[in-house]
C-alpha positions in Angstrom: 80.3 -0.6 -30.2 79.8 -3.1 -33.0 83.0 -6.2 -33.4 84.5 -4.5 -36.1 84.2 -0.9 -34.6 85.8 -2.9 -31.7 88.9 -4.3 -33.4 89.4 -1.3 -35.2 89.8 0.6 -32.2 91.7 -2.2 -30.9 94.2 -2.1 -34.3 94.5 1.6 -33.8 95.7 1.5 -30.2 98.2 -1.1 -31.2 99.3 0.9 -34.7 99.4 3.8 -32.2 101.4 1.9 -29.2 104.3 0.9 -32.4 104.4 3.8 -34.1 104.8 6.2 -31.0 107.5 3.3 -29.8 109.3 3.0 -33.2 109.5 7.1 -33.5 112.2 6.6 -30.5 114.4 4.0 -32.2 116.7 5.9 -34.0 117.2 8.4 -31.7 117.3 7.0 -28.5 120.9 5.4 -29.2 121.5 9.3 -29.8 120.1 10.4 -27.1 122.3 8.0 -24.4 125.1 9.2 -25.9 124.6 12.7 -25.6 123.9 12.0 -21.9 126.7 9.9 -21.4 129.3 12.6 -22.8 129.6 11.3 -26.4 131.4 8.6 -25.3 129.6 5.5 -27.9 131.7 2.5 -26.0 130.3 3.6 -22.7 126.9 4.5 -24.6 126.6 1.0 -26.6 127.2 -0.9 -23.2 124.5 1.5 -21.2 122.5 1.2 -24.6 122.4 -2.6 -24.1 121.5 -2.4 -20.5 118.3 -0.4 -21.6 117.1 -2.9 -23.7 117.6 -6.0 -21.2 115.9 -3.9 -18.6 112.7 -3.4 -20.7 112.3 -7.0 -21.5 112.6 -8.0 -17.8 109.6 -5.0 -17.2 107.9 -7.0 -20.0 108.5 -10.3 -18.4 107.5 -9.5 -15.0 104.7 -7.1 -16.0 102.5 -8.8 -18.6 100.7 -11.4 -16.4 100.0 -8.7 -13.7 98.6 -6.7 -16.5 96.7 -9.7 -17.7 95.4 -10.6 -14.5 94.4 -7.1 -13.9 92.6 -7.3 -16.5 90.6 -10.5 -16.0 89.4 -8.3 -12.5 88.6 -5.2 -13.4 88.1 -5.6 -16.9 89.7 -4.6 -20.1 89.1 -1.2 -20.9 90.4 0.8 -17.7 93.6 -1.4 -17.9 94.0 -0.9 -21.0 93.2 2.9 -20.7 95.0 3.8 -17.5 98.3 1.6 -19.3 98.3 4.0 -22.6 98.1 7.1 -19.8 101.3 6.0 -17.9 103.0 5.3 -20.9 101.9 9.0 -22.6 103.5 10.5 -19.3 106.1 8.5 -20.1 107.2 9.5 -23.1 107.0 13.1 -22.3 109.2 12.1 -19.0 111.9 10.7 -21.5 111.6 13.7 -23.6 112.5 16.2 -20.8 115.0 13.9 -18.9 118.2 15.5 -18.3 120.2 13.0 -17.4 120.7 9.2 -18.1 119.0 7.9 -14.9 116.3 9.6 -15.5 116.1 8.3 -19.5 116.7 5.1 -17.2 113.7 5.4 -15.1 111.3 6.0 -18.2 112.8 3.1 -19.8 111.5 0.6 -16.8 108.2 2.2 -16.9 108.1 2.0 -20.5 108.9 -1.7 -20.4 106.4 -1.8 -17.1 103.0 -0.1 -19.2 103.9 -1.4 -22.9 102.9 -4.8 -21.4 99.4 -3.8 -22.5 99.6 -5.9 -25.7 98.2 -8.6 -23.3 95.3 -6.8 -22.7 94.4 -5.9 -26.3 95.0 -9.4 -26.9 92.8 -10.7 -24.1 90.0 -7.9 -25.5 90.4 -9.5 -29.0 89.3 -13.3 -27.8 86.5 -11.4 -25.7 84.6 -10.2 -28.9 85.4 -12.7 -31.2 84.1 -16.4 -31.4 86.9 -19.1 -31.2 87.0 -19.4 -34.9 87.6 -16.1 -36.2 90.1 -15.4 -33.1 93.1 -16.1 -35.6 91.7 -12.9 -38.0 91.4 -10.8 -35.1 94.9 -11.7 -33.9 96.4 -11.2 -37.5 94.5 -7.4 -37.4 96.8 -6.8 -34.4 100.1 -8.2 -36.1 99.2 -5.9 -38.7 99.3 -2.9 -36.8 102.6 -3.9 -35.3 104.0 -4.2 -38.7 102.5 -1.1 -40.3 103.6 0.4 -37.0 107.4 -0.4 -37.5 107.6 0.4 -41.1 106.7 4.3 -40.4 107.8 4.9 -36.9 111.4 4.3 -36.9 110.8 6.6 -40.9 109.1 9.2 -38.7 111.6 9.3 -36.2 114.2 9.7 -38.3 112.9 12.8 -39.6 111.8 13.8 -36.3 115.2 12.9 -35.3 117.1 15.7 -37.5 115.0 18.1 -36.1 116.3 17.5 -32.2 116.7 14.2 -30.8 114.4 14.7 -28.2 111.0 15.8 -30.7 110.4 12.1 -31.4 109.9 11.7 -27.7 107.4 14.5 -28.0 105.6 13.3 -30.8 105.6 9.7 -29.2 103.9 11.2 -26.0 101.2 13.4 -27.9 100.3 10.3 -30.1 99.3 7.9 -27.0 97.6 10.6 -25.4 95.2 11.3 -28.0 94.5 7.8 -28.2 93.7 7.6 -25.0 91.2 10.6 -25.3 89.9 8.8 -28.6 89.5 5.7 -26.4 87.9 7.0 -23.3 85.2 8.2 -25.9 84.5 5.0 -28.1 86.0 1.7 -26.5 82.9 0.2 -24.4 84.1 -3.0 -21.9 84.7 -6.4 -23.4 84.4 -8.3 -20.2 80.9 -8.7 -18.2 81.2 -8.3 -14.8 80.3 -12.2 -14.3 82.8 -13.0 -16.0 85.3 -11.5 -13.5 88.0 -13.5 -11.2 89.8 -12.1 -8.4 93.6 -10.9 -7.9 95.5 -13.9 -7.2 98.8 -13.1 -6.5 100.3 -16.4 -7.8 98.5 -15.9 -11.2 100.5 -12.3 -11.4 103.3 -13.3 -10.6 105.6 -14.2 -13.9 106.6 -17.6 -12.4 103.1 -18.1 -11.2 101.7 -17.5 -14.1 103.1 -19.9 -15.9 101.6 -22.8 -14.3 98.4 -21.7 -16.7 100.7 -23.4 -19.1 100.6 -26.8 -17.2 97.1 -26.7 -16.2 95.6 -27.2 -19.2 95.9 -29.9 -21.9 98.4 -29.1 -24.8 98.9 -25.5 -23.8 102.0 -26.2 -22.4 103.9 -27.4 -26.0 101.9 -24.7 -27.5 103.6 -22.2 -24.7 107.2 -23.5 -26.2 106.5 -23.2 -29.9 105.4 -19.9 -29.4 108.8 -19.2 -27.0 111.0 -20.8 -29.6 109.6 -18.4 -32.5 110.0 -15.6 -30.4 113.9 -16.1 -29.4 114.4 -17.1 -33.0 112.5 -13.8 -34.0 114.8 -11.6 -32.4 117.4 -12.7 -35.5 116.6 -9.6 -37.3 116.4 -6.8 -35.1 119.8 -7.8 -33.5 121.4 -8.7 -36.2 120.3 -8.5 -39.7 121.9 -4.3 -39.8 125.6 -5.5 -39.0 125.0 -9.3 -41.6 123.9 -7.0 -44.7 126.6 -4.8 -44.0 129.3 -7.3 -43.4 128.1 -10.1 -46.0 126.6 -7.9 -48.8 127.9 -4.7 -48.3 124.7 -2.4 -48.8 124.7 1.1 -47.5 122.1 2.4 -44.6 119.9 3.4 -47.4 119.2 0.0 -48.7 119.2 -1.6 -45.5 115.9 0.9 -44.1 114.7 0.2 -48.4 115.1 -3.6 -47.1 113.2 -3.6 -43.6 110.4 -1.6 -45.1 109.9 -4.6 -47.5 109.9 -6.9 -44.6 107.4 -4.2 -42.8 104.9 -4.3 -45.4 105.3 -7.8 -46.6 104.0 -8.8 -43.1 100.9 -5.9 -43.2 99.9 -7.2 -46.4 100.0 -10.8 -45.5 98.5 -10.4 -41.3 96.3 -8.0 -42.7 94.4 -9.5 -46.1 95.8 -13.1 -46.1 95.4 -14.2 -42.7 91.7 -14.2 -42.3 90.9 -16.3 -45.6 94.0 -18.6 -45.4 92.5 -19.9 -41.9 89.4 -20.2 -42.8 90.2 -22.4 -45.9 92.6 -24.2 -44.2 92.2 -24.0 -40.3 94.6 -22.9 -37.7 96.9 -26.0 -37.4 97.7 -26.0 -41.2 98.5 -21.8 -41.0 100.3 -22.7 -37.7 102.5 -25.5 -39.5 103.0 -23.3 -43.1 104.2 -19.9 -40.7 106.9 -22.1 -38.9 107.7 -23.8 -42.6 107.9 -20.1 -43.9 109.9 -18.7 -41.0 112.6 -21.7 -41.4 113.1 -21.1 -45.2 113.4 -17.2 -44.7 116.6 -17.9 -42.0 117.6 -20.5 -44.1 117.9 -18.3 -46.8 119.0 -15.4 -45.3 121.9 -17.7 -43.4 123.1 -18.9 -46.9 122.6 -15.6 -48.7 126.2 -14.4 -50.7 123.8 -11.9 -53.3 120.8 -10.1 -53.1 118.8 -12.3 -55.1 118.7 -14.9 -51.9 117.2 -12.3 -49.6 114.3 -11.2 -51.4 113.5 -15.1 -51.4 113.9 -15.2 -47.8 111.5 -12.0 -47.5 108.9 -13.4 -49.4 108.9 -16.5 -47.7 109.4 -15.0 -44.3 106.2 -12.7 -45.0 104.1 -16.0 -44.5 105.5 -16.4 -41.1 102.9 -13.9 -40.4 100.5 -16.8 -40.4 101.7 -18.2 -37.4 101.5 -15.8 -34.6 97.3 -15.5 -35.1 96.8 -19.3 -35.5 98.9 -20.0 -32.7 96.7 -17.2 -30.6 94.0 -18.8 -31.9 94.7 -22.3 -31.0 96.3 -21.5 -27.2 92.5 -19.3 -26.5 90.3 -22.2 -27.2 92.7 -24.0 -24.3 91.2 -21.4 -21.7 87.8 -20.3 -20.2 86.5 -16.9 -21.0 87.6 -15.5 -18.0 91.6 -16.7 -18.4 92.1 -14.7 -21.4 93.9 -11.7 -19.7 96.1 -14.2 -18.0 96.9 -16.7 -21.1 98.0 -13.1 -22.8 100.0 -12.2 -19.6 102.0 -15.3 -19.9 102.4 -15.2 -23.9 104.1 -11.4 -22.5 106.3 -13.2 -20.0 107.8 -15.9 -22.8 108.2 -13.0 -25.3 109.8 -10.7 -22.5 111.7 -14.2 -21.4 112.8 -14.4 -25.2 114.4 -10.7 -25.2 116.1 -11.6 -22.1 117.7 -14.5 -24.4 117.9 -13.6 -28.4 119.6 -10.6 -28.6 122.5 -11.9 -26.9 122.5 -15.0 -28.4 122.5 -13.7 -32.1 124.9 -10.9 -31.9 127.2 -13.4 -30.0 127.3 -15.8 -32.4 127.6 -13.5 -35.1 130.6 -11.9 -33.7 132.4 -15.5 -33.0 131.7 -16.6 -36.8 133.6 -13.1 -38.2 136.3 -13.8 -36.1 140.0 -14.2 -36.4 139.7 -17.3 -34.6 136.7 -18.7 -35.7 136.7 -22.2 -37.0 135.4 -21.2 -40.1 134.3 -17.6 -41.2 130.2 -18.3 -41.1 128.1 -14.4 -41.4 125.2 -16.5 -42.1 125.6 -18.5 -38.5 122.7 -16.4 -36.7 120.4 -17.0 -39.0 120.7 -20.8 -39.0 121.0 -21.5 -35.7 117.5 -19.0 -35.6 116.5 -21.5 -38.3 117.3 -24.5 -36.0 115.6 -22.9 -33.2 112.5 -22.7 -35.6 112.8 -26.2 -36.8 112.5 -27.5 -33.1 109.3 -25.8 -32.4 108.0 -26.8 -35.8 108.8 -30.4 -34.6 107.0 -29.4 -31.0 103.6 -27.9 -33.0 103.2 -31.0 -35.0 103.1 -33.4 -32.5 101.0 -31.8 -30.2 98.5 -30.2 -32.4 98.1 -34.1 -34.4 94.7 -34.7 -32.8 93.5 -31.3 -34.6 94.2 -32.4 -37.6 91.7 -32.3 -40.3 91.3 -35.8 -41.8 91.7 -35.7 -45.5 88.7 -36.2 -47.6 87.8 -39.9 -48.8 88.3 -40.6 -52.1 85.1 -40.8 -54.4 83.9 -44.7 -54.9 
């Protein structure tokens, strides 16, 4: 298979992967409270306890994954992941009670860790320097993937609460059948390193971070915009409501925006932007972008405010593939799978923390007893959050700056 036959199967699987998880998300509340007797407090609380549980699987998973990966190779990791998480699906569609819905939760959380190996597959095919294109591809496909699941699902969803399930299952599984046929390996067998148990461990892991010079403030920027990230899924829903009052139907008008403001820009922007002006520039103009869109979303009292926040926040989408870009070239070839293992253990780290932290502080700044009433608070303090790691990248990425041309004589 040719590099771009490659990372188009490698976008597909990922656009695939979203989509058949965003068909669940506006049912699966649904579905926990059917199981749980209609009761919603009971279901919110259990609902909550779902989503911490399948960060932790993320956290612990990804760098077993990764390191699976850098053993055996990419492709039957990769494969045999999407398999489990077909099943899966299909085992959440039929379960008839909530610890079984439980149970395919964990091993959702467990098998979705394949991101790291798609990621790992990405800096196997493609030199150093176009690695941040190939990383935007797969940002891309997460966007495009959560603009028309969560759509699909909710048609799905008025159908039975349980067909998204179906349809998430049949969708992995014939990427997996399209995938047995067309994705060759990535890794050459010489390449290879053996299990180390240490290395797959999520703690373990981590020490990849230390080992290896600058890769360790990279590691934080890229945990920093992650629990800052997590802003917006937790929650941007309850702010628009609250601060602007718009209605369900402008707040699903307003994500897709956000959706395909990200696709456009990861998708068509990414690759010429780096190339014109290299990896630590995109890196330093995504954080920039990403702490003028909380910004403005924190001091937004109209509209007007938060389409300037989603245009700006669009060019966040620079960061994630020229920070990718920049922590590969830190590794050998054959630490790939685990540098993407631990990327999954920050990000699964970083659902452990945002959510709570967001939704907390929004509830304490609408409060009766709050010091001063504050909707925007989340954001800013997501914006603070941002502003540190901006702080982190520029110091430790100043040796890869590009000198500016001399002037003319």
């Amino acid at each position: 298979m040719s590099r771009p036959a490659a990372l188009g199967f490698i976008f597909v699987t990922i656009l695939v992967d979203v989509l058949a998880f965003g068909v669940t998300i506006p049912v699966l509340p649904k579905l926990v409270e059917e199981l749980s007797g209609g009761d919603t407090v009971q279901a919110a609380r259990i609902f909550g306890a779902f989503g911490t549980v399948w960060a932790l699987m993320q956290f612990v998973c990804s760098p077993i994954l990764g390191v699976l990966s850098d053993r055996f190779g990419r492709r039957p990791v990769l494969l045999l992941s999407l398999l489990g998480l077909g099943l899966d699906y299909v085992l959440m569609a039929l379960a008839p009670t909530l610890g079984w819905l439980f149970l395919g939760r964990v091993l959702s959380g467990m098998l979705a860790a394949n991101y790291a190996t798609a990621g790992a597959y990405i800096a196997d095919v493609t030199p150093p320097e176009r690695r941040a294109a190939g990383y935007g591809i797969m940002g891309a496909a997460w966007g495009l993937g959560f603009v028309l699941g969560p759509a699909l699902g909710g048609v799905l969803g008025q159908i039975s609460p349980r067909l998204p399930f179906w349809a998430a299952g049949a969708l992995t599984l014939v990427n997996v059948a399209y995938g047995l046929v067309v994705l060759p390996e990535s890794l050459p067998k010489e390449r290879r390193r053996a299990v180390s148990l240490r290395n797959a461990s999520p703690i373990g892991s981590l020490a990849l971070l230390r080992g290896r010079p600058g890769l360790f403030e990279l590691g934080a920027v890229y945990f920093l915009h992650h629990v800052a990230h997590h802003v917006l899924p937790s929650v941007f829903v309850l702010w628009a409501g609250y601060r602007l009052g718009w209605d369900t139907r402008m707040m699903g008008i307003s994500l897709a925006i956000v959706g395909v403001a990200s696709v456009v820009v990861q998708g068509a922007l990414v690759r010429p932007i780096v190339a014109r002006i290299g990896e630590r520039r995109s890196l330093v103009v995504g954080l920039v972008a990403e702490l003028v869109a909380y910004t403005m979303y924190g001091l937004a009292d109209r509209a007007a405010l938060v389409w300037v926040g989603v245009a700006c926040g669009a060019f966040a989408g620079l960061f994630n593939p020229a920070l990718q870009g920049l922590m590969s070239r830190r590794v050998d070839a054959a630490e790939q799978g685990r540098l993407q293992g631990v990327n999954g253990s920050l990000m699964g780290i970083a659902g452990l923390i945002g959510p709570g932290l967001f939704t907390l502080t929004f509830a304490h700044f609408i409060s009766p007893g709050a010091p001063m009433v504050l909707p925007g608070a989340p954001f800013l303090l997501a914006a603070a959050v941002v502003a540190i790691g901006l702080m982190i990248a520029l110091r430790s990425t100043a040796s890869e700056a590009v000198p500016a041309p001399a002037p003319p004589a």
